[in-house]
C-alpha positions in Angstrom: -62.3 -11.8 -25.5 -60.2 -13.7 -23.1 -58.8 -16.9 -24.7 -57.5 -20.2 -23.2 -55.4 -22.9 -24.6 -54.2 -26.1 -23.6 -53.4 -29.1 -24.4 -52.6 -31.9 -21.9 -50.9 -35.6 -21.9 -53.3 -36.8 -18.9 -56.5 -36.2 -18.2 -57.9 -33.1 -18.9 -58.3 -30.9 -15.5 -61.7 -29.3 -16.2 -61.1 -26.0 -14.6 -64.6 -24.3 -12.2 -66.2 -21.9 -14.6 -65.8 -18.2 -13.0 -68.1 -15.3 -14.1 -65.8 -12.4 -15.0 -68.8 -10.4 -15.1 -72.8 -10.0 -13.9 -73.2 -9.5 -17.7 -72.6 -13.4 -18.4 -76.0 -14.9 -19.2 -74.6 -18.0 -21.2 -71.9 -21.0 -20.3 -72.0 -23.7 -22.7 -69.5 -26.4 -22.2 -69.0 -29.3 -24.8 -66.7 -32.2 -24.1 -65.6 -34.7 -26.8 -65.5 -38.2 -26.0 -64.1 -40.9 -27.0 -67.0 -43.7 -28.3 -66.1 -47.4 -28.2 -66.9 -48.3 -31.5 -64.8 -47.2 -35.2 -66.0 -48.0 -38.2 -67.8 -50.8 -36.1 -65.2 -52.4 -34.4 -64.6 -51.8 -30.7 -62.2 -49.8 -29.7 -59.9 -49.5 -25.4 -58.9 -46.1 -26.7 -57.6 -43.4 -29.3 -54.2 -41.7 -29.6 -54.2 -38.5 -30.5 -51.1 -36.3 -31.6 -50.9 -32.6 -32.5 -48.6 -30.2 -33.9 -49.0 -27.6 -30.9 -46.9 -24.7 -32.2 -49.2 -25.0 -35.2 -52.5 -25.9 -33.6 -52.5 -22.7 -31.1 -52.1 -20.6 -34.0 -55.1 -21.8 -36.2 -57.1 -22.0 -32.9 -56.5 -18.1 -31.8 -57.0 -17.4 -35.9 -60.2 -19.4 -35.7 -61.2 -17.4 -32.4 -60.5 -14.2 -34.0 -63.0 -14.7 -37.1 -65.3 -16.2 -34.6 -65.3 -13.4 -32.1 -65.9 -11.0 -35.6 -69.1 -12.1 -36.1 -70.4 -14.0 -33.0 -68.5 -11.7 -29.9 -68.2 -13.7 -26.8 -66.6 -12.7 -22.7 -64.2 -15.9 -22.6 -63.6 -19.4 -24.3 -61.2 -22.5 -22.6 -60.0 -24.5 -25.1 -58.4 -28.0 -23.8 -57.6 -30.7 -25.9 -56.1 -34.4 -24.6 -53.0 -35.9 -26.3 -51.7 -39.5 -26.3 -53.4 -42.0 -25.3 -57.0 -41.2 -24.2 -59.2 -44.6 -23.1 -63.2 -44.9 -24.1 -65.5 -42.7 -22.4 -63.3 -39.9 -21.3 -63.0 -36.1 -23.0 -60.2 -35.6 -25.5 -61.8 -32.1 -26.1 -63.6 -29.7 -23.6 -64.8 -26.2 -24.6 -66.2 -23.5 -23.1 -68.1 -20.5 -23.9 -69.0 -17.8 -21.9 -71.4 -15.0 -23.6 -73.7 -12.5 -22.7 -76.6 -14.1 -25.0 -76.7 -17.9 -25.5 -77.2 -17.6 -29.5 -73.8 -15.9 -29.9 -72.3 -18.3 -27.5 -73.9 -21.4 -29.3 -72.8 -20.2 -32.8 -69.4 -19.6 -31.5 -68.8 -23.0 -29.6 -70.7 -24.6 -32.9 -68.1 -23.2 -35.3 -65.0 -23.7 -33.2 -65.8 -27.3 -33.3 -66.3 -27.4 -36.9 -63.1 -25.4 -37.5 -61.5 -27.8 -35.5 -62.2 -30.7 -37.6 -61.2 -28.8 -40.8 -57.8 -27.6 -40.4 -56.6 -27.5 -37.0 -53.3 -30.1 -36.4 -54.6 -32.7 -33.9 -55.0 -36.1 -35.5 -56.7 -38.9 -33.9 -54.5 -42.8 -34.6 -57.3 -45.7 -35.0 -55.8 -48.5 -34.1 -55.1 -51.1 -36.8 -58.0 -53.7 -34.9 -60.3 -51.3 -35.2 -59.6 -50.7 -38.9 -57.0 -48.0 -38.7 -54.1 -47.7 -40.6 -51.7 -48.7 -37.2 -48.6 -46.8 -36.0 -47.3 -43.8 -36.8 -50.2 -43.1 -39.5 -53.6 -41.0 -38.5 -56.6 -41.3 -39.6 -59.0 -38.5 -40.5 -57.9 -35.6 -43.5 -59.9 -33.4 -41.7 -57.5 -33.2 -38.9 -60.0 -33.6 -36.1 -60.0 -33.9 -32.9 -62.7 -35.7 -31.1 -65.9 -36.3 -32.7 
Protein backbone atom coordinates (compact mmCIF):
# COMPACT_ATOMS: atom_id res chain seq x y z
CA UNK A 1 0.00 0.00 0.00
CA UNK A 2 1.24 3.36 -0.92
CA UNK A 3 0.78 5.86 2.02
CA UNK A 4 0.53 9.69 2.09
CA UNK A 5 0.98 12.06 4.92
CA UNK A 6 0.72 15.59 5.37
CA UNK A 7 -0.02 17.97 7.38
CA UNK A 8 -0.34 21.67 6.29
CA UNK A 9 -0.60 25.36 8.05
CA UNK A 10 -2.92 26.71 4.98
CA UNK A 11 -5.42 25.33 3.31
CA UNK A 12 -5.25 21.95 2.49
CA UNK A 13 -4.20 21.43 -1.42
CA UNK A 14 -6.55 18.49 -2.36
CA UNK A 15 -4.35 16.73 -4.68
CA UNK A 16 -6.38 15.04 -8.45
CA UNK A 17 -6.93 11.48 -7.55
CA UNK A 18 -4.63 9.23 -10.07
CA UNK A 19 -5.41 5.49 -10.72
CA UNK A 20 -2.26 3.61 -10.19
CA UNK A 21 -3.93 0.78 -11.65
CA UNK A 22 -7.17 -0.54 -14.02
CA UNK A 23 -7.68 -2.75 -10.92
CA UNK A 24 -8.99 0.41 -8.82
CA UNK A 25 -12.83 -0.02 -8.55
CA UNK A 26 -13.23 2.27 -5.35
CA UNK A 27 -12.14 6.07 -4.39
CA UNK A 28 -13.74 7.22 -1.30
CA UNK A 29 -12.70 10.69 -0.18
CA UNK A 30 -13.92 12.15 3.29
CA UNK A 31 -13.20 15.67 4.27
CA UNK A 32 -13.67 16.89 7.87
CA UNK A 33 -15.11 20.23 8.37
CA UNK A 34 -15.22 22.49 10.54
CA UNK A 35 -19.19 23.23 11.79
CA UNK A 36 -20.19 26.59 13.23
CA UNK A 37 -21.63 25.66 16.26
CA UNK A 38 -19.63 23.92 19.75
CA UNK A 39 -21.44 22.88 22.38
CA UNK A 40 -24.04 25.36 21.00
CA UNK A 41 -22.27 28.38 20.70
CA UNK A 42 -21.13 29.71 17.37
CA UNK A 43 -18.00 29.45 16.49
CA UNK A 44 -15.30 31.86 13.16
CA UNK A 45 -13.04 28.88 13.55
CA UNK A 46 -10.94 26.10 15.35
CA UNK A 47 -7.17 25.85 16.03
CA UNK A 48 -5.78 22.79 15.74
CA UNK A 49 -2.18 21.67 16.87
CA UNK A 50 -0.40 18.35 16.52
CA UNK A 51 2.57 16.66 17.60
CA UNK A 52 3.72 15.69 13.96
CA UNK A 53 6.82 13.54 14.78
CA UNK A 54 4.30 11.58 16.90
CA UNK A 55 1.18 11.81 14.85
CA UNK A 56 2.98 10.27 11.52
CA UNK A 57 3.99 7.47 13.51
CA UNK A 58 0.56 6.38 15.03
CA UNK A 59 -0.96 7.16 11.54
CA UNK A 60 1.49 4.66 9.40
CA UNK A 61 0.89 2.14 12.78
CA UNK A 62 -2.75 2.65 12.26
CA UNK A 63 -2.40 2.03 8.35
CA UNK A 64 -0.43 -0.99 8.92
CA UNK A 65 -3.17 -2.89 11.19
CA UNK A 66 -5.66 -1.45 8.74
CA UNK A 67 -4.07 -2.65 5.63
CA UNK A 68 -3.85 -6.37 7.75
CA UNK A 69 -7.26 -6.84 7.63
CA UNK A 70 -9.01 -4.51 5.17
CA UNK A 71 -5.88 -4.30 2.14
CA UNK A 72 -6.16 -1.26 0.12
CA UNK A 73 -3.92 0.25 -3.45
CA UNK A 74 -3.23 3.92 -1.79
CA UNK A 75 -4.47 6.23 1.05
CA UNK A 76 -3.70 10.40 1.25
CA UNK A 77 -3.85 11.47 4.54
CA UNK A 78 -3.94 15.49 4.96
CA UNK A 79 -4.64 17.06 8.04
CA UNK A 80 -4.93 21.24 8.49
CA UNK A 81 -3.06 22.93 11.43
CA UNK A 82 -3.55 26.39 13.03
CA UNK A 83 -6.21 28.22 12.51
CA UNK A 84 -8.88 26.69 10.19
CA UNK A 85 -12.19 29.09 9.70
CA UNK A 86 -15.98 27.37 9.54
CA UNK A 87 -16.76 25.42 6.63
CA UNK A 88 -13.45 24.47 5.29
CA UNK A 89 -11.58 20.68 5.67
CA UNK A 90 -9.15 20.29 8.60
CA UNK A 91 -8.98 16.56 7.41
CA UNK A 92 -9.21 14.99 3.95
CA UNK A 93 -8.82 11.24 3.27
CA UNK A 94 -8.56 9.13 0.66
CA UNK A 95 -8.95 5.60 -0.19
CA UNK A 96 -8.23 3.87 -3.11
CA UNK A 97 -9.25 -0.05 -3.22
CA UNK A 98 -10.08 -2.59 -5.54
CA UNK A 99 -13.61 -3.32 -3.80
CA UNK A 100 -15.45 -0.48 -2.12
CA UNK A 101 -16.16 -2.65 1.22
CA UNK A 102 -12.50 -2.90 1.96
CA UNK A 103 -11.98 0.63 1.13
CA UNK A 104 -15.10 1.82 3.28
CA UNK A 105 -13.89 -0.24 6.31
CA UNK A 106 -10.51 1.07 5.97
CA UNK A 107 -11.32 4.93 5.58
CA UNK A 108 -14.16 4.16 8.48
CA UNK A 109 -11.47 2.97 10.90
CA UNK A 110 -8.73 5.39 10.06
CA UNK A 111 -11.16 8.03 11.15
CA UNK A 112 -12.01 6.36 14.29
CA UNK A 113 -8.30 5.74 15.09
CA UNK A 114 -7.78 9.16 14.53
CA UNK A 115 -10.04 10.37 17.23
CA UNK A 116 -8.63 7.80 19.75
CA UNK A 117 -4.99 8.32 19.97
CA UNK A 118 -3.49 10.14 17.23
CA UNK A 119 -1.80 13.72 18.50
CA UNK A 120 -3.84 16.49 16.71
CA UNK A 121 -5.92 18.46 19.22
CA UNK A 122 -8.54 20.77 18.26
CA UNK A 123 -8.53 24.48 20.80
CA UNK A 124 -12.34 25.66 21.34
CA UNK A 125 -12.21 28.94 21.85
CA UNK A 126 -13.14 30.11 25.28
CA UNK A 127 -16.64 32.02 23.64
CA UNK A 128 -17.63 28.98 22.46
CA UNK A 129 -17.11 27.19 25.80
CA UNK A 130 -13.53 26.08 25.45
CA UNK A 131 -11.04 26.12 27.91
CA UNK A 132 -9.02 29.26 25.87
CA UNK A 133 -5.32 29.39 25.07
CA UNK A 134 -2.91 27.12 25.16
CA UNK A 135 -5.43 24.26 26.50
CA UNK A 136 -7.30 21.71 23.96
CA UNK A 137 -10.22 20.31 24.17
CA UNK A 138 -11.07 16.79 23.31
CA UNK A 139 -9.12 13.45 25.36
CA UNK A 140 -9.66 11.72 22.42
CA UNK A 141 -7.16 13.64 20.56
CA UNK A 142 -9.28 14.20 17.48
CA UNK A 143 -9.01 15.89 14.68
CA UNK A 144 -12.04 17.02 12.89
CA UNK A 145 -15.26 15.64 13.57
Amino acid sequence: MKLHLEFSHGPLAIPPHELPSREIGSVLEFQGLVRELEQGEALTGLHYEAHEPMARKRLEAHAAELQAVHPVTEVTFMHRLGWVPVGEAAVFIRVLSSHRAEGLLYLSGLVIRLKQDVPVWKMVPPSAGGAGAGVFSGAEGGGAS
